[in-house]
SERO-4910 file (N, C-alpha, C, O; in steps of 0.05 Angstrom, whole numbers):
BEGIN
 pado doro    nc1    nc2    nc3   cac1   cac2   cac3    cc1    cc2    cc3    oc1    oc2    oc3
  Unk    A    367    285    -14    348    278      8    331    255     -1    320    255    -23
  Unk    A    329    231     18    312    210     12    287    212      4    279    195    -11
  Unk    A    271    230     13    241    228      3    241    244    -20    222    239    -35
  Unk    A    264    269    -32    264    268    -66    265    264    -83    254    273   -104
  Unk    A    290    238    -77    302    216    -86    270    197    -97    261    191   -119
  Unk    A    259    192    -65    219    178    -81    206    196    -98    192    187   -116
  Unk    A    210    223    -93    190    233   -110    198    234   -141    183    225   -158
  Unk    A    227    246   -150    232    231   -169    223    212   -188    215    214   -211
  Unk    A    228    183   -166    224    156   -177    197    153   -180    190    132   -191
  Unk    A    180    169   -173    154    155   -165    137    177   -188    114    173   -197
  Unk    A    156    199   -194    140    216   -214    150    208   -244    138    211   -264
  Unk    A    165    201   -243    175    179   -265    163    151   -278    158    147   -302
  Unk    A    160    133   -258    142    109   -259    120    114   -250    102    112   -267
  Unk    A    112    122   -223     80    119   -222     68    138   -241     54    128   -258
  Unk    A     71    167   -242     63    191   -254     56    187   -289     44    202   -304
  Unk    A     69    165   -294     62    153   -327     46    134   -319     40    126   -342
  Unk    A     32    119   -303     26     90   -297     -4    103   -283    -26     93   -289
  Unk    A     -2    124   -267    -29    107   -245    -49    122   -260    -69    120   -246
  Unk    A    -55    138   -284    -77    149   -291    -79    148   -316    -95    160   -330
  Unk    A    -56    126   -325    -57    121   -358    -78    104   -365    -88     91   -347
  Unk    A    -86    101   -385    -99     88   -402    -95     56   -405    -85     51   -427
  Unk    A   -101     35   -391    -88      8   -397    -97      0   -420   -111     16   -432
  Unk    A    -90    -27   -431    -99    -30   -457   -125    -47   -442   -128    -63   -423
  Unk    A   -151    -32   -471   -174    -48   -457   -184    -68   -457   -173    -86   -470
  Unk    A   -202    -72   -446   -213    -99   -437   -246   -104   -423   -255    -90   -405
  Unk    A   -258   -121   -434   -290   -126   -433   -295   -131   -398   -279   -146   -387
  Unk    A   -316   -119   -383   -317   -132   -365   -343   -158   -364   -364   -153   -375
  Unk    A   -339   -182   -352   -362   -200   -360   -372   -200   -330   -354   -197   -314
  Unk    A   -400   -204   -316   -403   -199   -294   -404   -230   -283   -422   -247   -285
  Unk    A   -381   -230   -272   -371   -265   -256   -373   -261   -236   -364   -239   -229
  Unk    A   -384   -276   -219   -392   -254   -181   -364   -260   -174   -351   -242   -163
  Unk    A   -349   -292   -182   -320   -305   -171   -306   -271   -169   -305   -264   -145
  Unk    A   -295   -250   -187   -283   -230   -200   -300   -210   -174   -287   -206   -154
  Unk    A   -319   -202   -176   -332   -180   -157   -322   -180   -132   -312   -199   -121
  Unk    A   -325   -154   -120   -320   -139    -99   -281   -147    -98   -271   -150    -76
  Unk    A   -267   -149   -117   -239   -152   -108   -227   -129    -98   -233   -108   -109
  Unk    A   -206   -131    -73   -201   -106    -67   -179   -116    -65   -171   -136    -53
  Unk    A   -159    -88    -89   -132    -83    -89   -117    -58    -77   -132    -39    -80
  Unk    A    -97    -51    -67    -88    -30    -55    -93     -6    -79    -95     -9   -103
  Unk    A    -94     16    -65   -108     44    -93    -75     51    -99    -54     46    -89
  Unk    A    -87     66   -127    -59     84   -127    -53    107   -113    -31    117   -111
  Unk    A    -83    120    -99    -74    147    -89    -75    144    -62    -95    145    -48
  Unk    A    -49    139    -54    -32    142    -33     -9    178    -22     -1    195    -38
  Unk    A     -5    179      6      6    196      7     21    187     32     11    181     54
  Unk    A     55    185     25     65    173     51     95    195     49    105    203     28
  Unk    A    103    199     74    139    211     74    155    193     91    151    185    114
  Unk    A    178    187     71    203    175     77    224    189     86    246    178     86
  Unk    A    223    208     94    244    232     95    236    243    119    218    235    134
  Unk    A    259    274    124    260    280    151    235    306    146    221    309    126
  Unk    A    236    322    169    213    346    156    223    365    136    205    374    122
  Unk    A    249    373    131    259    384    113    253    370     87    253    387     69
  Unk    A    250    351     80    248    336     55    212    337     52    206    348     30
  Unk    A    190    331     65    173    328     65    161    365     57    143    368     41
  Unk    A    173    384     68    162    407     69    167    423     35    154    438     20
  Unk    A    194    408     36    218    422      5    189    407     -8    175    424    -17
  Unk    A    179    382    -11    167    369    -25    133    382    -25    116    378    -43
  Unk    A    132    392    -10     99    409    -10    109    437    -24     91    446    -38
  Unk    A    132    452    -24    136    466    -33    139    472    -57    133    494    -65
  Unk    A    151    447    -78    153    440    -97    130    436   -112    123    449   -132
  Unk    A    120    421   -103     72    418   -102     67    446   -112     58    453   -134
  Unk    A     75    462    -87     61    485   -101     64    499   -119     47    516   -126
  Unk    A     80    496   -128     96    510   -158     74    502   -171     60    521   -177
  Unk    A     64    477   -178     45    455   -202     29    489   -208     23    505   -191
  Unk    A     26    489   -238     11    508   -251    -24    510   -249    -39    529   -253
  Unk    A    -30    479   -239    -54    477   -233    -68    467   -208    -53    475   -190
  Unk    A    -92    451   -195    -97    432   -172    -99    414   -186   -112    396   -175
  Unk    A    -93    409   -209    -91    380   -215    -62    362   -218    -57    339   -211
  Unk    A    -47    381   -230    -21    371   -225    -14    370   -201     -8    348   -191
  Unk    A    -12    401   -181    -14    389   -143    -26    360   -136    -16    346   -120
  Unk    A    -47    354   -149    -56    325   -127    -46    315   -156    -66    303   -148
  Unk    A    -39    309   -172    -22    283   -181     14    281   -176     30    262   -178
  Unk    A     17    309   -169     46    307   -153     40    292   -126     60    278   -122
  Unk    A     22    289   -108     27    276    -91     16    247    -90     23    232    -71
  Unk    A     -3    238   -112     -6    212   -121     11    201   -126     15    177   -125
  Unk    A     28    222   -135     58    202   -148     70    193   -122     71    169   -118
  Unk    A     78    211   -103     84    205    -65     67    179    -66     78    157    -61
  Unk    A     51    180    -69     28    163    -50     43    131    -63     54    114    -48
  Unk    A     39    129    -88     40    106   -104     71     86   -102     74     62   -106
  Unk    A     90    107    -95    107     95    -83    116     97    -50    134     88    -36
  Unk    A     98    111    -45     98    115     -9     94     85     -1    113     71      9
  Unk    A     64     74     -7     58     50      4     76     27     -1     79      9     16
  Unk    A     87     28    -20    112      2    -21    140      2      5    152    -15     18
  Unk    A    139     35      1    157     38     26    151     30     51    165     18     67
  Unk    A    126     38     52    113     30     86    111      1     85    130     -7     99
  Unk    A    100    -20     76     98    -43     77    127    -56     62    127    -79     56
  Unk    A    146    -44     58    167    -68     49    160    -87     22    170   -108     14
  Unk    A    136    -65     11    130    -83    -17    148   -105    -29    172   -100    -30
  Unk    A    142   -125    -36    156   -145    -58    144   -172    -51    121   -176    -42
  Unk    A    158   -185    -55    151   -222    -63    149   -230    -27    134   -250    -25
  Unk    A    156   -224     -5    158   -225     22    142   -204     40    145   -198     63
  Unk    A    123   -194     19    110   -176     44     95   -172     69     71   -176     68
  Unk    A    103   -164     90     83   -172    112     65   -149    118     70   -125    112
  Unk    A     46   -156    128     26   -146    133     22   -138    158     31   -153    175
  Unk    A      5   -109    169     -2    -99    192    -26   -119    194    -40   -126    175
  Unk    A    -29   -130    225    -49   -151    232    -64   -148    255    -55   -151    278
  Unk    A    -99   -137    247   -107   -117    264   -111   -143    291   -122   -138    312
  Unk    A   -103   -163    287   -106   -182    312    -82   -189    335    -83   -200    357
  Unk    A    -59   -179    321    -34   -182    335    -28   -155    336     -4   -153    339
  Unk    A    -39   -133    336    -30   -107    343     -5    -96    324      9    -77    332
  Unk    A     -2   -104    308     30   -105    295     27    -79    274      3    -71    272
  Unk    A     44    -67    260     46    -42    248     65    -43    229     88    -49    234
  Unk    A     58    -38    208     88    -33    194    113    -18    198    110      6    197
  Unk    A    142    -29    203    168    -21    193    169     -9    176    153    -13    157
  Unk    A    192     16    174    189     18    142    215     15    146    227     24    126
  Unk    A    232      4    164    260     -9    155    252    -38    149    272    -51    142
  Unk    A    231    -50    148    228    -80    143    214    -89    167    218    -83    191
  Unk    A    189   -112    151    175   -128    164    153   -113    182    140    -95    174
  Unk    A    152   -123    208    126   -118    227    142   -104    251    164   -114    253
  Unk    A    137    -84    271    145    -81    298    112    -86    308     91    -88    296
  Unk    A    119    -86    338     96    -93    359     87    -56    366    101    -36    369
  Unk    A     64    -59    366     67    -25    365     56    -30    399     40    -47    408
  Unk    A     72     -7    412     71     -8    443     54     16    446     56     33    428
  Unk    A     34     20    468     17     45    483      2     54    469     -5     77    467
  Unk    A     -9     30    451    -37     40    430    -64     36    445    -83     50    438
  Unk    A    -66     22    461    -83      6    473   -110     11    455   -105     -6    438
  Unk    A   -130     20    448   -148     12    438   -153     30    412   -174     27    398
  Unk    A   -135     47    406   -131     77    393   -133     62    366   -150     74    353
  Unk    A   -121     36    347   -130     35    318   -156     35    315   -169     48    299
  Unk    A   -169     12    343   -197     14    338   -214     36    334   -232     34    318
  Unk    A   -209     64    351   -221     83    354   -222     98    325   -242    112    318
  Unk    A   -205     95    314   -193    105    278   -209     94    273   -231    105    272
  Unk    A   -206     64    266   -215     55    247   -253     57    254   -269     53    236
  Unk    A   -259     61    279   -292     61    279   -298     90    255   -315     91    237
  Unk    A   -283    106    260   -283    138    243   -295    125    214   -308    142    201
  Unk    A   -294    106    206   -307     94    178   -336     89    180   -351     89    161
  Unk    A   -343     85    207   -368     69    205   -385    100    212   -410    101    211
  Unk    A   -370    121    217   -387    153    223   -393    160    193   -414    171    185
  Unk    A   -366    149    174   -364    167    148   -389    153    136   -406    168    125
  Unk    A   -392    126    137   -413    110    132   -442    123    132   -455    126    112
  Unk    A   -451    133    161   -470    140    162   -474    169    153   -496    178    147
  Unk    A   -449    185    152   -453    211    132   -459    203    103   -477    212     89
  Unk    A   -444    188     97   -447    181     66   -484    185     58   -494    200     41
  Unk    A   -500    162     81   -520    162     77   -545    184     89   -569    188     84
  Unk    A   -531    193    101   -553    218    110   -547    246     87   -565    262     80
  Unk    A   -516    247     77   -522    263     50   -528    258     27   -534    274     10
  Unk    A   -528    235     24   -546    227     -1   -568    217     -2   -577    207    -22
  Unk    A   -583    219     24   -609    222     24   -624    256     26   -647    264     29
  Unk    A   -598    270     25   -602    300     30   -617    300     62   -636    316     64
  Unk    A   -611    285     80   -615    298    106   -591    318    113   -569    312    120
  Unk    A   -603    346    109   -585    369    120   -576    367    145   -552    369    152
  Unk    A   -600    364    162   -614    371    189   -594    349    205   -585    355    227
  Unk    A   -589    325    193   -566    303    210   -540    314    199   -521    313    215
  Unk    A   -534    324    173   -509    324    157   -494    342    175   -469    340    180
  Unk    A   -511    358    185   -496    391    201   -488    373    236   -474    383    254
  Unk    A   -496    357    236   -484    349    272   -460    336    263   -445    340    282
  Unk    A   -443    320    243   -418    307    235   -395    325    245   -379    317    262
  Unk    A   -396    350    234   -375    361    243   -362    369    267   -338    369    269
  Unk    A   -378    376    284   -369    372    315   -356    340    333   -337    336    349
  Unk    A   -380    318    318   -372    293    323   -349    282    313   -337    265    327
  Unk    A   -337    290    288   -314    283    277   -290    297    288   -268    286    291
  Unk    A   -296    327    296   -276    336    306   -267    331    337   -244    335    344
  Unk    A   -283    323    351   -276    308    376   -251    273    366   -237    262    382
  Unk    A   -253    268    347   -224    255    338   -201    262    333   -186    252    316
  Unk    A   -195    288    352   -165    305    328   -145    292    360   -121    292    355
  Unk    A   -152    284    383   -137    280    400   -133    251    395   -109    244    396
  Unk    A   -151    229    390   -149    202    382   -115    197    359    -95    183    359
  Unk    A   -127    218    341   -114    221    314    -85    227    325    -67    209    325
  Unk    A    -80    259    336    -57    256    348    -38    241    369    -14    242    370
  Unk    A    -54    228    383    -43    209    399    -37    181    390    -18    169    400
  Unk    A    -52    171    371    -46    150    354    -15    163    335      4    153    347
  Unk    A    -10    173    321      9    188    302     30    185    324     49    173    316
  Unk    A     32    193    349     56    203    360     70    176    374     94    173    380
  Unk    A     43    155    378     52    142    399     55    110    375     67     90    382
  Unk    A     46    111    356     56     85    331     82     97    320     94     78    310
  Unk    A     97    122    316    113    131    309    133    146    321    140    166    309
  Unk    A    143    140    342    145    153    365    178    162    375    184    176    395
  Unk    A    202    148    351    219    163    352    235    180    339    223    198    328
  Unk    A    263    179    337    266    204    326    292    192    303    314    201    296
  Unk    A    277    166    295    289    166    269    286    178    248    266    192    252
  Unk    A    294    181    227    283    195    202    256    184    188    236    198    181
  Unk    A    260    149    188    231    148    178    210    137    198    199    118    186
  Unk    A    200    141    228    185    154    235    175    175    237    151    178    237
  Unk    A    204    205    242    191    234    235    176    233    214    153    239    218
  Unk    A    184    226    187    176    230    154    149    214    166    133    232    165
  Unk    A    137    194    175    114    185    176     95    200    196     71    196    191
  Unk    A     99    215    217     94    227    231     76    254    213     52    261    214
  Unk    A     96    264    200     95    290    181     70    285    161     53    302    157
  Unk    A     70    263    149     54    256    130     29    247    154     21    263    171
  Unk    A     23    235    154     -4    235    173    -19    251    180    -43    251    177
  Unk    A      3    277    195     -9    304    200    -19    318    180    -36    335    183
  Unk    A    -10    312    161    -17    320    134    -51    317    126    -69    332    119
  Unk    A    -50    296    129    -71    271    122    -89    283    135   -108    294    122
  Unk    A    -89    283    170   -110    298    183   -122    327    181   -144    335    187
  Unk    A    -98    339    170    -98    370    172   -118    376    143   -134    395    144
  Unk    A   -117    362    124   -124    355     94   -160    344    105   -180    356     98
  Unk    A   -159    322    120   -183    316    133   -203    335    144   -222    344    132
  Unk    A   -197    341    165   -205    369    177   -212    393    159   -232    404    166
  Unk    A   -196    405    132   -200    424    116   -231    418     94   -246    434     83
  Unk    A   -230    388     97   -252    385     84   -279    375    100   -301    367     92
  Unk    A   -268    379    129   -299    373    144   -308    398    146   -332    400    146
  Unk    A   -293    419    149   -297    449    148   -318    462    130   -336    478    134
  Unk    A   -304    443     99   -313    451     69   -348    443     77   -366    459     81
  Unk    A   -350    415     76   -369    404     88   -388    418     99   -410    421     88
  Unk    A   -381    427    122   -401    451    137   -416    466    129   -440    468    131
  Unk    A   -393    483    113   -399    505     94   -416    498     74   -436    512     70
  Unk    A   -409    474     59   -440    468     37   -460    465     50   -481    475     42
  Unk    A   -460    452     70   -485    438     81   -495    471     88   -508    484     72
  Unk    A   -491    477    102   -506    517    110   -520    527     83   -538    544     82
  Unk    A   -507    512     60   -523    527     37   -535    514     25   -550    520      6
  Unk    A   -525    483     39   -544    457     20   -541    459     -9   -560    452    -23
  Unk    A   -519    468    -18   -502    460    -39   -487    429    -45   -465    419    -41
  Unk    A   -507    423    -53   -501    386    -55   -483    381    -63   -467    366    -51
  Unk    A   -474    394    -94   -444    385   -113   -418    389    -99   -397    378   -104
  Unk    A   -426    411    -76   -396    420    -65   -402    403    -38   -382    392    -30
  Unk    A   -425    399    -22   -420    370      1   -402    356    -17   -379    362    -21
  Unk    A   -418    330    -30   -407    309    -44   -381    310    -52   -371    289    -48
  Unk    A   -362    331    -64   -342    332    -60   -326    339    -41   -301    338    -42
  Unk    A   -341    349    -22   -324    348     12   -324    323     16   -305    309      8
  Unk    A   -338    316     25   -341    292     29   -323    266     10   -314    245     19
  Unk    A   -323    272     -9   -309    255    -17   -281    267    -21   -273    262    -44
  Unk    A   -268    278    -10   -235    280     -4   -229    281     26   -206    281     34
  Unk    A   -251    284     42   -251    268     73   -247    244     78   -237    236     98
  Unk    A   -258    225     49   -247    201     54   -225    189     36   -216    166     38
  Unk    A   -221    204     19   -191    207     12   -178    208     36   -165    189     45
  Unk    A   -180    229     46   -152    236     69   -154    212     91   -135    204    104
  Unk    A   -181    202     95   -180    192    117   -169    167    107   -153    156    123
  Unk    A   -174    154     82   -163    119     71   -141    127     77   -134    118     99
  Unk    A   -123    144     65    -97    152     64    -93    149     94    -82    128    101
  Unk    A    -99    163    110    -87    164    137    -83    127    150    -66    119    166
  Unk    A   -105    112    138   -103     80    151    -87     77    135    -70     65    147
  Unk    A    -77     80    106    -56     66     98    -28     65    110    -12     48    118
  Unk    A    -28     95    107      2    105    124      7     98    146     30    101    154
  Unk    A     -7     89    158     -2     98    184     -9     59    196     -6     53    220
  Unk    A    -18     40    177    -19     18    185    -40      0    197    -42    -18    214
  Unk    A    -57     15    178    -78     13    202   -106    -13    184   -128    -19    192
  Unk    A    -92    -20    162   -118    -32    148   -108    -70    161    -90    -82    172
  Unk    A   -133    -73    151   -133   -104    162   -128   -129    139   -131   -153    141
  Unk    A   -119   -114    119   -101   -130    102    -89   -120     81    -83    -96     80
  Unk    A    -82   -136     63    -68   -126     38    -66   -141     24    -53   -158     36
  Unk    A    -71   -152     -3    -65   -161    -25    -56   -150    -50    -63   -133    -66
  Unk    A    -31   -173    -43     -5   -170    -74     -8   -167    -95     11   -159   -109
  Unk    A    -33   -174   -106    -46   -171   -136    -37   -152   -154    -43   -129   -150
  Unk    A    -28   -156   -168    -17   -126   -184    -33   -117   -198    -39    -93   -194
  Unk    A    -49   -134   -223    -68   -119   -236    -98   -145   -231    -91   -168   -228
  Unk    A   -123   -140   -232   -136   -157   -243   -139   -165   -264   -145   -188   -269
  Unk    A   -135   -150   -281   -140   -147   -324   -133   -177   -329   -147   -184   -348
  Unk    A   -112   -204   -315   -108   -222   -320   -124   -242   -325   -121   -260   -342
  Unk    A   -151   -237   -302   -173   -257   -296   -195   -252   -323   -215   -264   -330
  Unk    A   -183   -234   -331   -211   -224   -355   -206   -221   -385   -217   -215   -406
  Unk    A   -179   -229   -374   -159   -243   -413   -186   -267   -429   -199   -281   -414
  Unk    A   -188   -266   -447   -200   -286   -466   -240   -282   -464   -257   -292   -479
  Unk    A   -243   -265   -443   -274   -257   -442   -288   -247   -466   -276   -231   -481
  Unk    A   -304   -253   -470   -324   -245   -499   -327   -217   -490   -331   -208   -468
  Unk    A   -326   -202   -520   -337   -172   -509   -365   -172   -511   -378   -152   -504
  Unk    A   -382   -202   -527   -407   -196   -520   -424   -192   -496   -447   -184   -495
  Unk    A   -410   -198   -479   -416   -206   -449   -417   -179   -434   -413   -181   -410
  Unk    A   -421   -153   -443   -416   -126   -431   -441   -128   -412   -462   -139   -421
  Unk    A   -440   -116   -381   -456   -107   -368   -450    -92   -350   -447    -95   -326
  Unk    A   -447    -64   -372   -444    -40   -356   -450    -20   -370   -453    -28   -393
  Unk    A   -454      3   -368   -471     25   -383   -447     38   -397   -425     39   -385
  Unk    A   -452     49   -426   -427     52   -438   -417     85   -425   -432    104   -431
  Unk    A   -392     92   -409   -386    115   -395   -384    132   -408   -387    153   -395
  Unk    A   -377    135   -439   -382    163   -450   -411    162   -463   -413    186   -469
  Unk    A   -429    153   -468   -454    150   -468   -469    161   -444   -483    181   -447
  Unk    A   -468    149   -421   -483    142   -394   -460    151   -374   -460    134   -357
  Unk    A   -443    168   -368   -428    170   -350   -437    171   -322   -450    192   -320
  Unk    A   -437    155   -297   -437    146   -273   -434    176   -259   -417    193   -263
  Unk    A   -461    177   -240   -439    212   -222   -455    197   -198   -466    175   -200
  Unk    A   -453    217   -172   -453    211   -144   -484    193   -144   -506    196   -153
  Unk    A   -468    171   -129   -492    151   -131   -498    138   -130   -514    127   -115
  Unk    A   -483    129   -154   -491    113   -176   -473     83   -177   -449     83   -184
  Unk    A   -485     62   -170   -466     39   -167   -450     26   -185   -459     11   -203
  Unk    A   -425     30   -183   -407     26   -210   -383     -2   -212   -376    -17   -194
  Unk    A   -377     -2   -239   -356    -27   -238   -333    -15   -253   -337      3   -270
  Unk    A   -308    -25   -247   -280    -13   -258   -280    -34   -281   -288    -58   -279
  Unk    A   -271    -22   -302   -279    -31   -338   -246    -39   -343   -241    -62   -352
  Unk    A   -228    -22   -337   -194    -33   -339   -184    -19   -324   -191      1   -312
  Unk    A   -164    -31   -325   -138    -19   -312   -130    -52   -279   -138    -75   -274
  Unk    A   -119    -38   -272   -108    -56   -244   -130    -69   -220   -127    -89   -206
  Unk    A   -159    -48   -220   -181    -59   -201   -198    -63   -220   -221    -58   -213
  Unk    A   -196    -73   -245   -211    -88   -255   -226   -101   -244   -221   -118   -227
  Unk    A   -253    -92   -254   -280   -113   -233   -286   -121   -204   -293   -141   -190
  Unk    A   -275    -85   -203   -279    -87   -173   -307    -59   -175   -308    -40   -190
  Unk    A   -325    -66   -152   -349    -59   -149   -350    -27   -127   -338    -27   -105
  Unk    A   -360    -12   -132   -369     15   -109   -382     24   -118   -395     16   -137
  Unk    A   -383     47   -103   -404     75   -106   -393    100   -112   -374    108    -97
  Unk    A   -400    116   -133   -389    144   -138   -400    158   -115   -424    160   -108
  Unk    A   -372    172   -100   -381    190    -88   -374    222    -90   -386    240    -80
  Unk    A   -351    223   -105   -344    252   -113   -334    239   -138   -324    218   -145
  Unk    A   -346    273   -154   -338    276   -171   -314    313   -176   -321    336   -169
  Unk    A   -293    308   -187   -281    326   -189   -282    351   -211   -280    349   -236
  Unk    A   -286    371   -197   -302    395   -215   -277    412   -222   -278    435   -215
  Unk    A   -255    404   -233   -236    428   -237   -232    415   -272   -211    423   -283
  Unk    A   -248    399   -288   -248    388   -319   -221    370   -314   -201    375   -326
  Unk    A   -224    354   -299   -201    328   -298   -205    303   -309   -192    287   -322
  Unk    A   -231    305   -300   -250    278   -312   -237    255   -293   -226    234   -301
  Unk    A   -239    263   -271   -227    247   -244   -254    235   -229   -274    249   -235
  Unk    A   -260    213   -211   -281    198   -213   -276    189   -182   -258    173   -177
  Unk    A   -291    199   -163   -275    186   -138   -294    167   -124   -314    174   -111
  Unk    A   -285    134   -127   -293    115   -109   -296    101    -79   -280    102    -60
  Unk    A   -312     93    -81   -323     78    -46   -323     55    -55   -346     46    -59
  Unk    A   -298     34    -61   -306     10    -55   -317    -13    -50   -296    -23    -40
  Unk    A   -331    -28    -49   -356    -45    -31   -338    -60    -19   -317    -70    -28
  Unk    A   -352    -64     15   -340    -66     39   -328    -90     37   -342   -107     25
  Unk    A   -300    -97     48   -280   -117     50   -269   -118     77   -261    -96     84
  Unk    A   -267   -137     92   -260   -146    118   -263   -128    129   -245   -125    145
  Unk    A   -282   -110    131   -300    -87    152   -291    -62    134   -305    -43    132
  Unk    A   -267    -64    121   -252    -33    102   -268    -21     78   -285    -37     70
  Unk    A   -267      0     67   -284      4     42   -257     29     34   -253     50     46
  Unk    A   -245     20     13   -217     26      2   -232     51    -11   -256     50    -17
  Unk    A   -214     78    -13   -217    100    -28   -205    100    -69   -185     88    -77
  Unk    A   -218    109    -79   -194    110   -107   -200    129   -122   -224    131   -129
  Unk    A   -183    144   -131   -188    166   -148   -175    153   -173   -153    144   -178
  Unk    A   -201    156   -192   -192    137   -220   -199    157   -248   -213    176   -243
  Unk    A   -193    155   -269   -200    171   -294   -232    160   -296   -236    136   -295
  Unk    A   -244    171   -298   -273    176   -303   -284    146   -333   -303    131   -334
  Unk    A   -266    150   -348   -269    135   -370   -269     93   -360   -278     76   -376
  Unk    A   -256     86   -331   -250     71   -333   -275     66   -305   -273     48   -289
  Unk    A   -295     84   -304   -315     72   -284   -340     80   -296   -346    102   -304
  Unk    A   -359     54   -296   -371     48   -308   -403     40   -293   -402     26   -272
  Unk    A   -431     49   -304   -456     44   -277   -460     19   -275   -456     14   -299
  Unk    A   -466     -2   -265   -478    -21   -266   -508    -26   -277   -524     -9   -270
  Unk    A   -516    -43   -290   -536    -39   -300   -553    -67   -288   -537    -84   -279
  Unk    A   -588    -75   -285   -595    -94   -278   -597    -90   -254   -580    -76   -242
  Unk    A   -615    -99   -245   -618   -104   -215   -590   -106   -189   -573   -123   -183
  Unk    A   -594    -84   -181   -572    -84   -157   -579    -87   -133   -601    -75   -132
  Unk    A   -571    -98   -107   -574    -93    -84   -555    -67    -78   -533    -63    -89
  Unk    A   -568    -49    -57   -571    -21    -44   -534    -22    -50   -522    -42    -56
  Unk    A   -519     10    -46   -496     10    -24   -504      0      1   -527      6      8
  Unk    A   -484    -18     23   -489    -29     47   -496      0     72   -506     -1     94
  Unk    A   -483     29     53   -492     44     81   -529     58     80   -539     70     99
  Unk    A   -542     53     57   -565     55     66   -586     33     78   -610     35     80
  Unk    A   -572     15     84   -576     -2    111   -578     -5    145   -591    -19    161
  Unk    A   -561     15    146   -548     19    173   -578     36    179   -592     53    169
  Unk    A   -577     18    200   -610     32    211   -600     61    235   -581     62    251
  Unk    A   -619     78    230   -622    103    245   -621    100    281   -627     79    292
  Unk    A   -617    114    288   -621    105    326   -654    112    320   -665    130    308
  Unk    A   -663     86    338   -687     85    337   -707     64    320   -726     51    327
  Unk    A   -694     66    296   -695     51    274   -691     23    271   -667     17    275
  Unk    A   -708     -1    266   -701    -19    257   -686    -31    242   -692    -29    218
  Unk    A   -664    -46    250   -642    -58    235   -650    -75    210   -672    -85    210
  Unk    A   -630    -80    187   -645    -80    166   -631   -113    161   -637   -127    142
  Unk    A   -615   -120    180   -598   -151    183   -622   -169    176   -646   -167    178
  Unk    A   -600   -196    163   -614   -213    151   -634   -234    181   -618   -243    197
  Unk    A   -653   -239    184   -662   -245    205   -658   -284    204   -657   -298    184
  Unk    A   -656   -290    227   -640   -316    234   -659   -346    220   -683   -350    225
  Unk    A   -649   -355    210   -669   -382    208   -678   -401    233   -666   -409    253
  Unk    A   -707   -406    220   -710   -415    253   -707   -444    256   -711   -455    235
  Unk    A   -701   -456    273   -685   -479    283   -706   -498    268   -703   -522    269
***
């Protein structure tokens, strides 16, 4: 079956690759280098029919732990997205201006009877936005209205899924399957969500919350929905020959970064790329889960080894979502120069 045939390949190469150790490297703070955004590794996509996708959750569940489960499907993820976009030296891109979607037999189709449905998804970022910031200001009292508001998206969600993927080839079903996934995974943790918030259990919000937007990046990836993509393989290139006197970042086994806390990637492939910790993973993984800083309206998800994210130190400007002014509230935009 084709999608075991990926899992295989992808637990083979990615499963050694996306949480290893790169060889290290100093970060120097070059603004040119900041905010770069590269595709994550933790992806979750199906190439296969539902029999292949289900054999493959089934398989998941065997894993002796929840950590091997979610790096069995990182491994999915990491070669999922090459599949969906036609990865290589010719890649095209979903283009939120031409309505276009990825093939996963190759290139771009026109996606027909979407009519305004990516937009409606993709606004779902600018909600997560304002949760981000009403739970980490510990507003309970706003945190508890999200869940009703988010779940009024499960018809958006399914109607988008059925009608970008809509026949009955094998790899639309397999993309179909995985999405549902994505949502169903979404939903389990707006649930979770709830439930902390009733007890105002912060450590267990923050980690709802932060695999809500796991599932939800995942769902724009899969499903075609981001407004770009860059080929970059690793950054580590731009930061060859840098002085290690030049460190400005707090040392991570010293000072380790938790929900918060504005951080910079030290090595590996998003080298010196900038976010916010927003979950941290409590099962002793030493797993570190990122928010990005915002890129062509997107703010990319990444679940990274803990060792390779690092606080920023020195004067920072805010995350952009404790900006977003309150209804009612004055907007916090840069005000116009006057003529």
């Amino acid at each position: 079956m084709q999608l075991l045939s990926t899992v295989a390949a992808a637990l083979t190469i990615s499963g050694a690759n996306a949480f290893s150790q790169p060889n290290p490297n100093s970060y120097q703070n070059q603004p040119s280098h900041q905010g770069l955004i590269l595709p994550s590794e933790d992806r979750l996509i199906a190439n296969g029919n539902g029999d292949d996708i289900q054999t493959s959750m089934r398989v998941a569940s065997t894993a002796s732990s929840p950590s091997q489960r979610r790096d069995f499907f990182n491994a999915i993820a990491t070669s999922g997205i090459a599949l969906t976009v036609g990865l290589g030296s010719e890649v095209e891109v979903a283009s939120a201006e031409s309505g276009t979607i990825p093939d996963p037999t190759g290139g771009l189709k026109k996606a027909k009877g979407l009519g305004g449905l990516p937009n409606k998804i993709r606004s779902i970022g600018g909600i997560l936005d304002e949760l981000q910031r009403d739970l980490m200001q510990e507003r309970w009292d706003l945190v508890d209205t999200y869940s009703e508001q988010l779940r009024s998206y499960v018809p958006v969600f399914t109607k988008y899924t059925d009608a970008a993927f809509p026949s009955d080839a094998e790899s639309d079903q397999g993309l179909r399957i995985a999405l549902r996934y994505e949502v169903g995974r979404f939903f389990a943790s707006v649930e979770r969500l709830k439930q902390a918030t009733s007890r105002k259990a912060l450590d267990e919000a923050y980690f709802a919350f932060s695999k809500m937007s796991v599932h939800y990046d995942r769902y724009l990836h899969v499903g075609g929905l981001y407004t770009y993509y860059d080929a970059t393989v690793s950054n580590e290139k731009y930061f060859k020959g840098i002085s290690q006197d030049a460190l400005v970042y707090a040392n991570p086994a010293k000072d380790p970064p938790l929900v918060r806390d504005l951080i910079v990637i030290t090595r590996g492939k998003d080298m010196g790329k900038t976010g916010i910790v927003i979950g941290l993973y409590p099962d002793g993984t030493s797993q570190t889960v990122v928010k990005y800083d915002r890129y062509k309206g997107l703010r990319e998800i990444a679940i990274l080894p803990s060792d390779l994210v690092a606080k920023r130190v020195g004067e920072q400007d805010p995350d952009d979502v404790f900006l977003i002014p309150r209804n009612g509230e004055k907007s916090y935009s840069v005000p116009k120069k006057s003529a």
